[in-house]
Backbone as JSON Lines, residues from 0, in Angstrom:
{"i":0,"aa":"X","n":[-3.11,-24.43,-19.07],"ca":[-2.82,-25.79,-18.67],"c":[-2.04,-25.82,-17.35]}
{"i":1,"aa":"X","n":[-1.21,-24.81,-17.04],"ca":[-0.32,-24.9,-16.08],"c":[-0.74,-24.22,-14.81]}
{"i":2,"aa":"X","n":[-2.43,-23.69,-14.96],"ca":[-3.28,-22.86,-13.93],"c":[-2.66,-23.06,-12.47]}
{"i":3,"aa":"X","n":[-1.42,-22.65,-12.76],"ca":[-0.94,-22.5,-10.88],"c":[0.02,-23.62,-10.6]}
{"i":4,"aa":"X","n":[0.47,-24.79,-11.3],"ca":[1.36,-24.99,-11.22],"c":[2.48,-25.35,-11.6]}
{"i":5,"aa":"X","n":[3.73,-25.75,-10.9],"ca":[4.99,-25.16,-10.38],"c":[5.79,-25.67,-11.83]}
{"i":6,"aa":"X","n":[5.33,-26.78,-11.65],"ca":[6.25,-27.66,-12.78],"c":[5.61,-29.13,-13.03]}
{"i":7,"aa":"X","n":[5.46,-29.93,-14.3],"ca":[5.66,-31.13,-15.01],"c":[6.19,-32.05,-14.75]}
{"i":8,"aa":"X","n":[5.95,-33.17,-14.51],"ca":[7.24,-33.79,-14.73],"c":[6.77,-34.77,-15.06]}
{"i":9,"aa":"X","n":[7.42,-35.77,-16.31],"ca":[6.96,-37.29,-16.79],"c":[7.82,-38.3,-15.88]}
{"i":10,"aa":"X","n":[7.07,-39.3,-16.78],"ca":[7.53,-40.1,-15.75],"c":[8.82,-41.03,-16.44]}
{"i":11,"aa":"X","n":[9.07,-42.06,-16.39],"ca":[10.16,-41.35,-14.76],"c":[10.87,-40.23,-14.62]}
{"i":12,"aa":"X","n":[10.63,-39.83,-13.56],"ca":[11.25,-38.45,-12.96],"c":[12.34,-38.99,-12.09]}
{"i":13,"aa":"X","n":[13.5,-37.91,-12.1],"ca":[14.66,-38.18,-11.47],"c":[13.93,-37.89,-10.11]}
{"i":14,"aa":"X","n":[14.38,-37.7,-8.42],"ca":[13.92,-36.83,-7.13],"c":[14.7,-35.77,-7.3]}
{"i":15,"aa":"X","n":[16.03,-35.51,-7.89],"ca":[16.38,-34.35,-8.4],"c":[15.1,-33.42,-8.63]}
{"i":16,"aa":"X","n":[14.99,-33.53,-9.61],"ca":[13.59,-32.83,-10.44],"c":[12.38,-32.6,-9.6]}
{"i":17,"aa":"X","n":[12.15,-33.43,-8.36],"ca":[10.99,-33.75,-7.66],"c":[11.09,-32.52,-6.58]}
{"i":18,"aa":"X","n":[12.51,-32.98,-6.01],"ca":[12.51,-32.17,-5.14],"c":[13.05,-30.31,-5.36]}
{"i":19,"aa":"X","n":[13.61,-30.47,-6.85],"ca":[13.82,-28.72,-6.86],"c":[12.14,-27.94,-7.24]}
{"i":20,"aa":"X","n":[11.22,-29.07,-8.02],"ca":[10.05,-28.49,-7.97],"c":[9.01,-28.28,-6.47]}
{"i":21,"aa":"X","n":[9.4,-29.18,-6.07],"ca":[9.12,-29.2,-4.85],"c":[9.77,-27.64,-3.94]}
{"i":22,"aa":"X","n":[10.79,-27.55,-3.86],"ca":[11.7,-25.93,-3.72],"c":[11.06,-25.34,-3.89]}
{"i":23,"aa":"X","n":[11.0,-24.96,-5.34],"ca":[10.54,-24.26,-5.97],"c":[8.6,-23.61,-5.87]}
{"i":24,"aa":"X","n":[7.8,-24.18,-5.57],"ca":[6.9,-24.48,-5.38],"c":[6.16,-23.39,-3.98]}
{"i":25,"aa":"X","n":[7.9,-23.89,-2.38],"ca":[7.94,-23.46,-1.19],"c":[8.4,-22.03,-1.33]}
{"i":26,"aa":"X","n":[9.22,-21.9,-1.87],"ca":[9.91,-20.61,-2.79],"c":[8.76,-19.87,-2.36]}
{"i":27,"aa":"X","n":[7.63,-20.17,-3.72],"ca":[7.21,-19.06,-4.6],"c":[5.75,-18.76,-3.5]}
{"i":28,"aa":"X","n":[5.52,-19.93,-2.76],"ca":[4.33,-19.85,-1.74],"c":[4.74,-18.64,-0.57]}
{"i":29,"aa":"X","n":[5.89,-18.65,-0.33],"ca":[6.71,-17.87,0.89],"c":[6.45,-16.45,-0.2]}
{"i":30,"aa":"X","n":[6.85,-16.59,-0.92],"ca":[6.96,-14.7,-1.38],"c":[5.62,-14.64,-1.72]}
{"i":31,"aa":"X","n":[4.46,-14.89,-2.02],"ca":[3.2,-15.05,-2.37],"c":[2.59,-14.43,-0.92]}
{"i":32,"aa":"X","n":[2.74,-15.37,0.42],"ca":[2.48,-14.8,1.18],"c":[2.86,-13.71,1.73]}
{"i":33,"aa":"X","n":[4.27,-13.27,1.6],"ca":[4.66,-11.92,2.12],"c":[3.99,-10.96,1.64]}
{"i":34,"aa":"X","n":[3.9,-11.11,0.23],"ca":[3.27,-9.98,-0.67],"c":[2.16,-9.64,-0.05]}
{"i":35,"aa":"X","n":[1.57,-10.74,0.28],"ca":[-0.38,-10.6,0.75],"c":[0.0,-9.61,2.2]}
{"i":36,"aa":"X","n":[0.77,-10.48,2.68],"ca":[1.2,-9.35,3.72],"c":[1.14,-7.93,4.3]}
{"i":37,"aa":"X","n":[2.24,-8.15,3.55],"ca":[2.37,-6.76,3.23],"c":[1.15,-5.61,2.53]}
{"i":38,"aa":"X","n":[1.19,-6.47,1.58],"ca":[-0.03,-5.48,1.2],"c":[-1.16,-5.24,2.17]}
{"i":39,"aa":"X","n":[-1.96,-6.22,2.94],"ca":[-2.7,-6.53,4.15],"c":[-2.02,-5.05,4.73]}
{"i":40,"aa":"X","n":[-1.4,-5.29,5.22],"ca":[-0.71,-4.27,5.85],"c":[-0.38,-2.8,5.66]}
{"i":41,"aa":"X","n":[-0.58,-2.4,4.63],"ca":[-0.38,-1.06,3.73],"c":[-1.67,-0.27,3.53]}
{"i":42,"aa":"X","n":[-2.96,-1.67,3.56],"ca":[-4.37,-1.47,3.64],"c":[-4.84,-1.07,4.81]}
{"i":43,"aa":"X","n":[-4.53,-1.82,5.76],"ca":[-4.74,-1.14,7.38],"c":[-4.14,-0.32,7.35]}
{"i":44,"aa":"X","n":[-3.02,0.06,6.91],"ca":[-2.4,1.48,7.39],"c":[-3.72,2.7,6.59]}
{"i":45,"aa":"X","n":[-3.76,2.61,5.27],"ca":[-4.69,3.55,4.62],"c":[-6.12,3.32,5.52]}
{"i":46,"aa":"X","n":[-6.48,2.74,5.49],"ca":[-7.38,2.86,5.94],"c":[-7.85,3.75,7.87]}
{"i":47,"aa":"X","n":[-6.55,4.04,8.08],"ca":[-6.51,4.77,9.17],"c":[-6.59,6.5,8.98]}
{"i":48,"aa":"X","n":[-6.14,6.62,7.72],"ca":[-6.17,7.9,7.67],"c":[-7.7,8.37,7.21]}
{"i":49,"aa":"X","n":[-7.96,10.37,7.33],"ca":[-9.02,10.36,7.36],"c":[-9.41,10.64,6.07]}
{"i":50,"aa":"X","n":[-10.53,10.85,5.52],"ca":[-11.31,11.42,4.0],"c":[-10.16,12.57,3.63]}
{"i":51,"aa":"X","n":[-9.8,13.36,4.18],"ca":[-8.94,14.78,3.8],"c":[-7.5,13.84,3.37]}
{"i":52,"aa":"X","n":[-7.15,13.15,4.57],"ca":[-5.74,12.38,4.03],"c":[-5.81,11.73,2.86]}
{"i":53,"aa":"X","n":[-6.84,10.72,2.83],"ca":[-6.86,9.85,1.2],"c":[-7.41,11.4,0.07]}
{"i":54,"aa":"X","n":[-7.53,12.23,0.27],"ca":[-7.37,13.54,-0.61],"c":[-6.21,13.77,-1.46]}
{"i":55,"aa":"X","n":[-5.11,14.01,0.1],"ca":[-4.01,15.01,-0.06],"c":[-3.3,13.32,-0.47]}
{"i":56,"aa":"X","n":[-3.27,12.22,0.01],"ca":[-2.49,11.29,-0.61],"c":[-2.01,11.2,-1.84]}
{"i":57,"aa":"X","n":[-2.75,11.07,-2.37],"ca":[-2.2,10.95,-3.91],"c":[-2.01,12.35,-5.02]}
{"i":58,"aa":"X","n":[-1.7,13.26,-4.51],"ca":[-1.41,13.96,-5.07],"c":[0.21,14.48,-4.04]}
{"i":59,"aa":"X","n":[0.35,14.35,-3.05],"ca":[1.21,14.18,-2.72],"c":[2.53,13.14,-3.18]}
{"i":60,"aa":"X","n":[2.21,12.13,-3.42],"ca":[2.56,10.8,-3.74],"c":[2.82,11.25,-5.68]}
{"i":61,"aa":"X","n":[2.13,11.65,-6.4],"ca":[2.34,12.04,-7.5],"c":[3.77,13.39,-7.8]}
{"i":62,"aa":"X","n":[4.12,13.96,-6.67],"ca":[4.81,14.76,-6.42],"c":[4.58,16.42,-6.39]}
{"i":63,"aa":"X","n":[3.53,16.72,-6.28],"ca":[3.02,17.84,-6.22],"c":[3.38,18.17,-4.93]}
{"i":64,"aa":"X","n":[3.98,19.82,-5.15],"ca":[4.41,20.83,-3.86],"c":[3.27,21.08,-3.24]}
{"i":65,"aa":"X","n":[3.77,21.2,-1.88],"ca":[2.39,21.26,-0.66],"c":[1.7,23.18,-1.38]}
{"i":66,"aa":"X","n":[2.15,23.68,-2.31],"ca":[1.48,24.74,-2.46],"c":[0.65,24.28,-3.28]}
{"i":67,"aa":"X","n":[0.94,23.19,-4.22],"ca":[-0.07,23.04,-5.38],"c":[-0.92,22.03,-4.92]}
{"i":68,"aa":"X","n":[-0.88,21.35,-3.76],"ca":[-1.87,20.47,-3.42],"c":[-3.01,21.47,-2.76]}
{"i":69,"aa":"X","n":[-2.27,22.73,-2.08],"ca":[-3.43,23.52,-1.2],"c":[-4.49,24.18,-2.27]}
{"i":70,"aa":"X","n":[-3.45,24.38,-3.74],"ca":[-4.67,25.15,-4.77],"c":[-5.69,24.58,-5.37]}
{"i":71,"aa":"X","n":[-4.89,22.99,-5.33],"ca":[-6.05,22.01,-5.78],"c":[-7.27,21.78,-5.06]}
{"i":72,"aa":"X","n":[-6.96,21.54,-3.54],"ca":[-7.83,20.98,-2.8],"c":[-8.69,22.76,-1.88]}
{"i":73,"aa":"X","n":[-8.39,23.62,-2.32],"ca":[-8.4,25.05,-2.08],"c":[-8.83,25.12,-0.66]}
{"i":74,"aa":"X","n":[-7.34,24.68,0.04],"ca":[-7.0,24.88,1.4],"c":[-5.26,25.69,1.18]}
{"i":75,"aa":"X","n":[-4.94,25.6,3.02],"ca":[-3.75,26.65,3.12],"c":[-2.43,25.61,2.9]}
{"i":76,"aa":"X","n":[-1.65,26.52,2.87],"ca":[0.07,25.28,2.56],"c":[0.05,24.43,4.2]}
{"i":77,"aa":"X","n":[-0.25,25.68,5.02],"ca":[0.04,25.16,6.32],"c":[-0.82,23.82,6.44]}
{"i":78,"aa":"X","n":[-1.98,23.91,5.91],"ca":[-2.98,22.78,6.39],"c":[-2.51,21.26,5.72]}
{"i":79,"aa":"X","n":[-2.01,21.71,4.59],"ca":[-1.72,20.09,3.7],"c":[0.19,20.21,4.43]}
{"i":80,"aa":"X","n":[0.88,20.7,4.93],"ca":[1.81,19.98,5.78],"c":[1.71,19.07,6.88]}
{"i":81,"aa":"X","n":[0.5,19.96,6.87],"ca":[-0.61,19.2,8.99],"c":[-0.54,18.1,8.33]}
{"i":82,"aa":"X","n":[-1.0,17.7,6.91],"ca":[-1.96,16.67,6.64],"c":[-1.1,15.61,6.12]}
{"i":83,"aa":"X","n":[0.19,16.29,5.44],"ca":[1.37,15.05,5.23],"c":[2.0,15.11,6.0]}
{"i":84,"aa":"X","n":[2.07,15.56,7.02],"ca":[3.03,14.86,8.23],"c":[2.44,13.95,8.82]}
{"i":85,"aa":"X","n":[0.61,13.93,8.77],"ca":[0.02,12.98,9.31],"c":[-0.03,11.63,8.33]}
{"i":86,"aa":"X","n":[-0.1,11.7,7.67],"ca":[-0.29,10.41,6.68],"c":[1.23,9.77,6.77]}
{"i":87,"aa":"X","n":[2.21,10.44,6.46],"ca":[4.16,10.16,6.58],"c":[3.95,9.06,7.97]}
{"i":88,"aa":"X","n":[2.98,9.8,9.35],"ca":[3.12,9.05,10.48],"c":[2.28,7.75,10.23]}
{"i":89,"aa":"X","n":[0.91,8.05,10.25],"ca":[0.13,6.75,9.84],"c":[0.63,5.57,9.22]}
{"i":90,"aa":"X","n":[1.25,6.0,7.74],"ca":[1.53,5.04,6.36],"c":[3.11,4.75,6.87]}
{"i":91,"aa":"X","n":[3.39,4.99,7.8],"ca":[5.32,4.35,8.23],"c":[5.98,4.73,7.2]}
{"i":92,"aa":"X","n":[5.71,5.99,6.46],"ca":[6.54,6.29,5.19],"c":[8.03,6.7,5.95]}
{"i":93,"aa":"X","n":[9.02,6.4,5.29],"ca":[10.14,7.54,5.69],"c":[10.68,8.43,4.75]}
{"i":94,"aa":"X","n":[9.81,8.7,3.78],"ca":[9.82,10.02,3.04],"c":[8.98,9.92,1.97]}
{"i":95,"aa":"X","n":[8.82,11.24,1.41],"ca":[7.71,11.55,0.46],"c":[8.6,12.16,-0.46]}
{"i":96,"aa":"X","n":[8.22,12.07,-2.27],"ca":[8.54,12.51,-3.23],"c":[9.03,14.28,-3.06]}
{"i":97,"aa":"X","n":[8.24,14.87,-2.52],"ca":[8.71,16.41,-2.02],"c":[8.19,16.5,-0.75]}
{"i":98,"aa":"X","n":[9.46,17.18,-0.52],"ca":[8.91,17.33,1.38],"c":[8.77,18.96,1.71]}
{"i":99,"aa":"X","n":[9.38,19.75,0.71],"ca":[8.85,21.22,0.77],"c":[7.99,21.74,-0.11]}
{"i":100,"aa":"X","n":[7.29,23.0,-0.07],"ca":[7.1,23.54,-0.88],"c":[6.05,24.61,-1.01]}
């Protein structure tokens, strides 16, 4: 019944009531959009990196040591550091779950 919105109100309604739903309403539209935002934004970033990065991403991100990502993906330690230092730059991270290993 309430498919999206803010608040009710019978009648007569105080403008008290009018206008905090009204607030309320601007509130929730403002953080709604940031979110989209942002997220928008997190998507262009992924989407910059290459097939090998969206690889090593998420197993990085899960916290796996750059040795156990190289056994998984059966490359060298050196190569998946290449590859999260590149994604750290791409994705504006300022740190990763393990940064040695």
């Amino acid at each position: 019944m309430k498919a999206g919105a803010v608040e009710f109100l019978t009648k007569p309604y105080r403008s008290r009531a009018l206008l905090d739903a009204i607030h309320a309403a601007i509130e929730r539209d403002q953080s709604a959009h940031k979110e989209r935002s942002e997220t928008e934004e997190l998507r262009q970033r992924y989407e910059q990196l290459t097939p090998r990065e969206r690889e090593v991403l998420p197993l990085v991100a899960a916290g796996l040591l750059n040795k156990q990502v190289a056994g998984e993906l059966t490359t060298t330690e050196r190569t998946i550091k290449f590859h999260r230092a590149h994604i750290m730059q791409k994705m504006r991270a300022e740190s990763s779950p393990i940064w040695c290993g």
